[in-house]
C-alpha positions in Angstrom: -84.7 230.3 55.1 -86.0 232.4 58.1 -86.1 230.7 61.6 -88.5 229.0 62.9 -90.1 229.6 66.0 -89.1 227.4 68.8 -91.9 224.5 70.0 -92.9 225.6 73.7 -93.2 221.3 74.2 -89.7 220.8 73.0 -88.3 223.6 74.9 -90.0 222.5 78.6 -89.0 219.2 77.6 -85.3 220.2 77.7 -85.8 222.1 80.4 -86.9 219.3 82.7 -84.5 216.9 81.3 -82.0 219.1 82.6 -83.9 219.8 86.3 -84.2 216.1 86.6 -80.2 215.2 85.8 -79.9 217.6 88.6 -82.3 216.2 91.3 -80.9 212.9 90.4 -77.6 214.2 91.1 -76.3 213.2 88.0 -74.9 216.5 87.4 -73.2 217.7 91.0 -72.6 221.4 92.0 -70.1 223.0 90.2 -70.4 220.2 87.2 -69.6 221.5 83.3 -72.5 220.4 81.3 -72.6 218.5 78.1 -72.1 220.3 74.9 -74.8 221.7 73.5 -74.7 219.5 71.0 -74.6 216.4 73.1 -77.2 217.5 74.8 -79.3 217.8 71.7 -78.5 214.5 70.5 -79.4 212.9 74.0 -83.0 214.9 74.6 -83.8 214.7 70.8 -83.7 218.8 70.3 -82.3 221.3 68.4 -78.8 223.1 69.6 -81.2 226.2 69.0 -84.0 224.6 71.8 -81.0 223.5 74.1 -79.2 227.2 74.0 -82.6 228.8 75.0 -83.1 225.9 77.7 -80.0 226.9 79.2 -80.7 230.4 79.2 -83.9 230.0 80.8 -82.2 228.2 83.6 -79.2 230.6 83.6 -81.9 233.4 84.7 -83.6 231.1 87.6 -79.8 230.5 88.6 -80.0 227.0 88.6 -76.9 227.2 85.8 -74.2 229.9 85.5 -71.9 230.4 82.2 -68.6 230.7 82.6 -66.9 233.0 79.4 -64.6 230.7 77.5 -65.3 227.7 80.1 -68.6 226.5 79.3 -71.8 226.0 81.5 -71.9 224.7 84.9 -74.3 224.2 87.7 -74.8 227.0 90.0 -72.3 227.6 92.7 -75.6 228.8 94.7 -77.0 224.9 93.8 -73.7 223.7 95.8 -74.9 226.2 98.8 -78.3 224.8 99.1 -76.9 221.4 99.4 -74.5 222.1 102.0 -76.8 224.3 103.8 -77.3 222.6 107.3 -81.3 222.1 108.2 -83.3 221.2 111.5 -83.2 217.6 109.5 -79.8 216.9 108.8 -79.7 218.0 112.5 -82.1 215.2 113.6 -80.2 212.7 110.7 -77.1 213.0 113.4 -79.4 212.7 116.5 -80.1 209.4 117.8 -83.5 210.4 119.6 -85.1 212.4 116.9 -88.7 210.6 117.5 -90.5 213.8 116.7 -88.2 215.6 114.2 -88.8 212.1 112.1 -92.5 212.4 112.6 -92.4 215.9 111.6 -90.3 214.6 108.5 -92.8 212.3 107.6 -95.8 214.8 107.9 -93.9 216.8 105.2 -93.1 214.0 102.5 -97.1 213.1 103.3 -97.9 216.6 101.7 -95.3 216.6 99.0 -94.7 213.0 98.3 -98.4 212.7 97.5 -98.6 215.7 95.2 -95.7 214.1 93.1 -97.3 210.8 92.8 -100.5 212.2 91.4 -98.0 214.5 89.2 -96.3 211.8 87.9 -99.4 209.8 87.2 -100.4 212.4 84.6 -97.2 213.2 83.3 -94.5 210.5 83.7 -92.8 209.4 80.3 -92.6 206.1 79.3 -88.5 206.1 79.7 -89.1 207.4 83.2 -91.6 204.7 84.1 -89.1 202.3 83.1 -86.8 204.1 85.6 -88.7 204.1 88.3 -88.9 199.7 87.4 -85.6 199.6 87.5 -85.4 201.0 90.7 -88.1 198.6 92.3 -86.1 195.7 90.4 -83.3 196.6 92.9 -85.1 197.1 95.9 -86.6 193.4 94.9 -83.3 191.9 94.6 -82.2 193.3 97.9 -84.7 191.9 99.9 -84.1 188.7 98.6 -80.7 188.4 99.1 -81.1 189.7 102.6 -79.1 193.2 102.0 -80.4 195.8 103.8 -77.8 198.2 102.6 -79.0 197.9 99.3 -83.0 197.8 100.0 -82.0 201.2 101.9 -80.8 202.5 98.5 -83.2 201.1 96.0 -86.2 202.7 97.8 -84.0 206.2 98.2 -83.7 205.5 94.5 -87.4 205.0 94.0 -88.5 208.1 95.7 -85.5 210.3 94.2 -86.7 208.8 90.8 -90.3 209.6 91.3 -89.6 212.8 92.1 -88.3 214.0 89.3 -91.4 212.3 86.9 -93.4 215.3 88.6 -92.2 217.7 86.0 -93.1 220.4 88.0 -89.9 223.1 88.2 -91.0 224.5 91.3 -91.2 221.3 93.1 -87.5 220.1 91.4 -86.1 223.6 92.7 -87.3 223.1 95.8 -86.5 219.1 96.2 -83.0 219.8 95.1 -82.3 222.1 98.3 -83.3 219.2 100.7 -82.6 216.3 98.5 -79.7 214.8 100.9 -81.6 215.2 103.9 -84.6 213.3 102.5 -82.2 210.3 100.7 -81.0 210.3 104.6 -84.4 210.1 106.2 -85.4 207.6 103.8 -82.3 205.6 104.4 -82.0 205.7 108.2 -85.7 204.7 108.2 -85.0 201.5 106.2 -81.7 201.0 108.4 -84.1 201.5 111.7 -87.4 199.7 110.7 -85.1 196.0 110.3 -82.5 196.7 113.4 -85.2 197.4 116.0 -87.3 194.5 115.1 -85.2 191.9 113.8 -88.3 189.1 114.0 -90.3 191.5 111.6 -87.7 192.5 109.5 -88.1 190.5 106.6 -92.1 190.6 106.9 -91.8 194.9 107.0 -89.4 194.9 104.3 -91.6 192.2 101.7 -94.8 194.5 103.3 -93.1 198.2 102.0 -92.3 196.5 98.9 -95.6 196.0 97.7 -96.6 199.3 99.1 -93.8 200.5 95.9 -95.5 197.9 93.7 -98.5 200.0 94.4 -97.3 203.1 93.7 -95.3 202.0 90.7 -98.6 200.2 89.2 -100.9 203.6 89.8 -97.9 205.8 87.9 -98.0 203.0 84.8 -101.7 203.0 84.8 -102.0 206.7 84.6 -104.1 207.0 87.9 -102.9 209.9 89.7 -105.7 209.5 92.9 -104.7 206.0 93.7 -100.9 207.2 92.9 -101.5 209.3 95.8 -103.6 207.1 97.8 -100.5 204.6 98.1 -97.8 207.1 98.5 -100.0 207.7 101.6 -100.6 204.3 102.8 -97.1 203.6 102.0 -96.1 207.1 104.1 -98.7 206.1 107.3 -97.0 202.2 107.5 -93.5 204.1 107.6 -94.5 205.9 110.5 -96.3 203.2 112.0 -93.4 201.0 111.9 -91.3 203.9 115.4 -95.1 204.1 116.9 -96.3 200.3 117.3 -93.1 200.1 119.8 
C-alpha cells in the first residue's frame, strides 16, 4: 500500500501542540521529548505526522536531535531564557515607574493581537484551560492569597498565549516568557501592598476584567476578546498612576 500523503491540519496541529508545551514550560531547555509514539497517542497523530513535526521544528531550531539520545529542546531555547533584558532589569529595580509603563504599552500591542487570535482559533480543550486557570485565580481571591492570585492570572495570560496558534508569536513569547510571568506577578504583588484598603476591591475588579476575556475567547468574538485584554491592560496601569 503506497503512503499517504500527510494532512497539512494534522501536521500544524502537532506542531503547535508541541510550541505550546514549550511556552507553557512544560518541556524546559535541554528537556528529552516524549517518544514519538507517545506523542502520537497524546496529540491523536500518526508517528509518520509527529517525525515530520519534529523535523520541521528541528530546522527553526526550536528542537535539536541528539544521535542515539533522542530529541531535546534547543540548547539555543535555554539561551533566550537566560538572556538578561532591559525588563528583567527593571523586575530587580524598585523604581522602574517607566520601564513598567513601557512594559505594559508592549503587552497592549501583543496581548491584544493574541486575544483576538485565540478567539478565532482556541480549541475547546484549551478553553477549558484557560477555565481552569480563572477557577484558581477565583479561589485565591477568596481565600485571601495573594501569592496564588499572582499565579493564577500569570497562568491565565501564559495560557492564553499559547491559544494564538501563531508560531511566530510562540517563538517570540518563549524568549521573554519569564520576564512577562514577572511583570505580571510583581504587578499583582504591587497593586494589593500599596493600597491595602482597595486590595480586595482591585483584585474582585481584575477578576471580572478575566471573566471578560475568558467569556469573548468561549464566544468566538475576537474584537471584544481584544477590547477587554485592553480594558483589562489600561485598569493595570491605572492601578501605579491614580497614586
Amino acid at each position: 500500500m503506497g503512503q499517504r500523503s500527510m494532512p497539512d491540519g494534522a501536521l500544524g496541529h502537532v506542531i503547535k501542540q508541541i510550541e505550546s508545551r514549550l511556552l507553557e514550560r512544560d518541556l524546559q531547555p535541554g528537556a528529552r521529548l516524549p517518544s514519538e509514539r507517545a506523542m502520537a497517542e497524546s496529540f491523536g497523530a500518526s508517528r509518520s505526522t509527529v517525525r515530520e513535526a519534529i523535523q520541521r521544528l528541528v530546522a527553526r531550531g526550536t528542537l535539536e536531535t541528539r544521535r542515539g539520545s533522542g530529541v531535546f529542546v534547543s540548547a539555543t531555547q535555554h539561551a533566550l531564557h537566560a538572556m538578561p533584558t532591559a525588563m528583567s532589569i527593571w523586575l530587580r529595580s524598585e523604581e522602574g515607574a517607566p520601564q513598567r509603563n513601557e512594559t505594559l504599552e508592549f503587552r497592549a500591542m501583543f496581548e491584544c493581537c493574541v486575544a483576538r487570535f485565540a478567539a478565532e482559533r482556541a480549541t475547546a480543550d484549551e478553553r477549558a484551560r484557560l477555565g481552569s486557570a480563572l477557577l484558581d485565580m477565583q479561589r485565591a481571591i477568596t481565600d485571601d492569597d495573594v501569592e496564588a492570585e499572582a499565579r493564577g492570572d500569570a497562568s491565565f495570560h501564559l495560557t492564553l498565549a499559547a491559544m494564538a496558534h501563531n508560531s511566530m508569536l510562540t517563538h517570540f513569547y518563549t524568549s521573554v516568557i519569564d520576564q512577562l510571568r514577572d511583570h505580571i506577578t510583581r504587578n499583582t504583588y504591587a497593586a494589593t501592598t500599596q493600597d491595602l484598603a482597595h486590595a480586595k476591591e482591585r483584585s474582585l475588579a481584575r477578576l471580572s476584567q478575566h471573566e471578560r476575556i475568558y467569556l469573548a475567547i468561549c464566544e468566538r468574538a475576537p474584537d471584544g476578546a481584544a477590547q477587554a485584554m485592553a480594558q483589562h491592560l489600561a485598569f493595570v496601569g491605572g492601578q501605579f498612576s491614580a497614586g
